[in-house]
C-alpha positions as CSV (number, residue, x, y, z in Angstrom):
1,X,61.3,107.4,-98.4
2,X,64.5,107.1,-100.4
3,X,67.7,105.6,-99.2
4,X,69.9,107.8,-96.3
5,X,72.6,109.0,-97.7
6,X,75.7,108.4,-95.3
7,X,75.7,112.5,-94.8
8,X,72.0,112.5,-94.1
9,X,72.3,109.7,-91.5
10,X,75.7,111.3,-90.0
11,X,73.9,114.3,-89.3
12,X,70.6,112.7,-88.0
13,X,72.5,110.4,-85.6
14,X,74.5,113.9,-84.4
15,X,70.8,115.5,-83.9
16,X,69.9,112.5,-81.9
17,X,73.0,112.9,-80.4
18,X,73.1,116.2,-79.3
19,X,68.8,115.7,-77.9
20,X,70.1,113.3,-76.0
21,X,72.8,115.3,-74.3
22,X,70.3,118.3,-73.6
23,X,67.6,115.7,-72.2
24,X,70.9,114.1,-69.8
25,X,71.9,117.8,-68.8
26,X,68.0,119.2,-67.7
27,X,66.5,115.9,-66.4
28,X,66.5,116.5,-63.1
29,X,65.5,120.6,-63.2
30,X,62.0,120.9,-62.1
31,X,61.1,124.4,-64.2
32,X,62.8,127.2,-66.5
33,X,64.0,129.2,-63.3
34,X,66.2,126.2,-62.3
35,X,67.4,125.6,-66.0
36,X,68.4,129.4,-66.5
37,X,70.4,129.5,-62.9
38,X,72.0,126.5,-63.8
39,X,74.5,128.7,-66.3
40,X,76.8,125.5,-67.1
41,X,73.6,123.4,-68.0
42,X,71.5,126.3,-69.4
43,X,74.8,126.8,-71.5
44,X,75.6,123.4,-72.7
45,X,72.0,123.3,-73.5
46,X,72.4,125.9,-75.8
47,X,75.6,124.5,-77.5
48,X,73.6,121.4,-78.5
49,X,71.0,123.2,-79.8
50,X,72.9,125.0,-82.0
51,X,74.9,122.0,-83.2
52,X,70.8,120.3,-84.1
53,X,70.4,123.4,-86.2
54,X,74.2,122.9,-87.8
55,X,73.3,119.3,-88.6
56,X,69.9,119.9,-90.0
57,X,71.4,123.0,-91.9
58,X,73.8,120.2,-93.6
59,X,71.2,117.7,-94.4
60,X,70.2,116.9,-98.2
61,X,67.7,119.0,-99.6
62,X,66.5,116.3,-101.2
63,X,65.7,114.6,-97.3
64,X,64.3,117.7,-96.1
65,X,61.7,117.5,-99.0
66,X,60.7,113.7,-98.2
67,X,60.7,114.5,-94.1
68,X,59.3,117.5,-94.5
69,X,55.5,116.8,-93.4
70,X,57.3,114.9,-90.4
71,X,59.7,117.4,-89.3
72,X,59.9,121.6,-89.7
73,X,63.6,121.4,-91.1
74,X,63.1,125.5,-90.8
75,X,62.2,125.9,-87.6
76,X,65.0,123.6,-86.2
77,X,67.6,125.8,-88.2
78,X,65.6,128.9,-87.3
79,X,66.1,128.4,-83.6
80,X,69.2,127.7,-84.0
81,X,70.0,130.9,-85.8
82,X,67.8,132.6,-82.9
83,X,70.3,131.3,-80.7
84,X,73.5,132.0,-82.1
85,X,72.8,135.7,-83.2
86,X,70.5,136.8,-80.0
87,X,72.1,134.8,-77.0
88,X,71.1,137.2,-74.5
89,X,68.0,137.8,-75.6
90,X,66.9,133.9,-75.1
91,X,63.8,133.2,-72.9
92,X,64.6,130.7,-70.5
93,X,60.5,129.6,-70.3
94,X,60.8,129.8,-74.1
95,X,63.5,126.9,-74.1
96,X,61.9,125.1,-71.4
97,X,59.1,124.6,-73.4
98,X,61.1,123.5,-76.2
99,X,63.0,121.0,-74.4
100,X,59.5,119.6,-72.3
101,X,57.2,119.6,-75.6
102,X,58.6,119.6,-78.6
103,X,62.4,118.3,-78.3
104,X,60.5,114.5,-77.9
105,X,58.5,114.2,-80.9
106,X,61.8,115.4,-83.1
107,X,63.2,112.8,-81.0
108,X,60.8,110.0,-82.2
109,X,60.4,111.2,-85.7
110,X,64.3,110.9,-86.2
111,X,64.5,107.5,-84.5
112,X,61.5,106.3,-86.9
113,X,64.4,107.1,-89.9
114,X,67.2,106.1,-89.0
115,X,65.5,102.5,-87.9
């Protein structure tokens, strides 16, 4: 893998960032019912992932082509778009999901490039 750009590595470390905030903010919610009641965490949680789909939205296209097998640059920026434009349409077990199963292994995979 080539050399980070400092933009690249900016936006990973926001990514990073922004996973850890939404893994601080639901850490102690047992199931998608508590996460959805919980309007200032379900909300924050929201925020953030809209700022990982910002962030990947501003990486290098050239990045995205060498993570690409790694990491589905287009499904993080497509949930964000999902987000911003259909807010009250979200499923609460839908984002659960996402934040129990798959918000780890991006997690990892960024941690493993920015090493």
């Amino acid at each position: 893998m080539p050399k980070l750009s400092h933009k690249d590595l900016h936006c990973l470390i926001s990514i990073l960032d922004s996973i850890e905030k939404i893994e601080n903010y639901t850490r102690n919610l047992k199931n998608a019912d508590d996460f959805y009641n919980d309007v200032r965490i379900f909300d924050a949680t929201m925020m953030n992932f809209i700022v990982i789909g910002e962030m990947s939205n501003k990486l290098s296209d050239d990045f995205k082509i060498n993570t690409k097998s790694k990491i589905d640059w287009l499904k993080v920026s497509g949930f964000r778009n999902i987000i911003a434009h259909n807010y009250f349409g979200i499923d609460a077990e839908e984002v659960w999901q996402i934040i129990q199963s798959s918000l780890k292994s991006l997690e990892k995979e960024i941690k493993k490039i920015v090493k």
